[in-house]
C-alpha positions, 0 to 999 in steps of 0.5 A: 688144285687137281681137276678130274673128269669122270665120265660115263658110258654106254656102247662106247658113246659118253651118257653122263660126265662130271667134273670134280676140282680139289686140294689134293691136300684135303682129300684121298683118290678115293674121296675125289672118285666118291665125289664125282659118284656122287655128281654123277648119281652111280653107285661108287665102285671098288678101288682096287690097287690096279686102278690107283697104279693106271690112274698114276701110271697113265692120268686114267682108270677105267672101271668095269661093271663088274668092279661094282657091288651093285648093278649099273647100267653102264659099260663103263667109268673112266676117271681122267686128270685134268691138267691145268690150263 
C-alpha cells in the first residue's frame, strides 16, 4: 500500500490537502495523482518526465500554475510519499 499526500497552497500557506492510499499494482502515478485532483476538487495537471523523476528522485513533486491547461488559483501542488508507519 503507497499513501500520497497532496497538498495545495496559496502564498506558501497549505489551503486544501488530501490523502490518497493504493496497491501500486492496480493503478499508474498518473491514476494516484488524478485521484487526489479529484479529493481535492482542481483541474488535473500535465505530468511531464520531470515530475515522475523528482517524485522517484526525492518522494516529491511540485506543479506550478503553469503545469495546468486550465486556470488554478493556486502557487502550487505538491504531491508527497507517505512511508509506512
Amino acid at each position: 500500500m503507497i499513501r500520497i499526500w497532496g497538498k495545495v497552497l496559496v502564498d506558501e500557506k497549505i489551503t486544501k490537502h488530501s490523502i490518497v492510499s493504493v496497491q501500486p499494482s492496480e493503478c499508474t502515478f498518473f491514476d494516484m495523482i488524478k485521484q487526489l485532483c479529484e479529493n481535492l476538487d482542481i483541474p488535473t495537471p500535465v505530468l511531464l518526465n520531470k515530475h515522475v523523476v523528482d517524485f522517484n528522485k526525492f518522494s516529491m513533486t511540485l506543479f506550478k500554475p503553469a503545469d495546468f491547461v486550465e486556470s488554478v488559483n493556486f502557487d502550487k501542488f505538491i504531491i508527497e510519499y507517505l512511508p509506512e508507519q
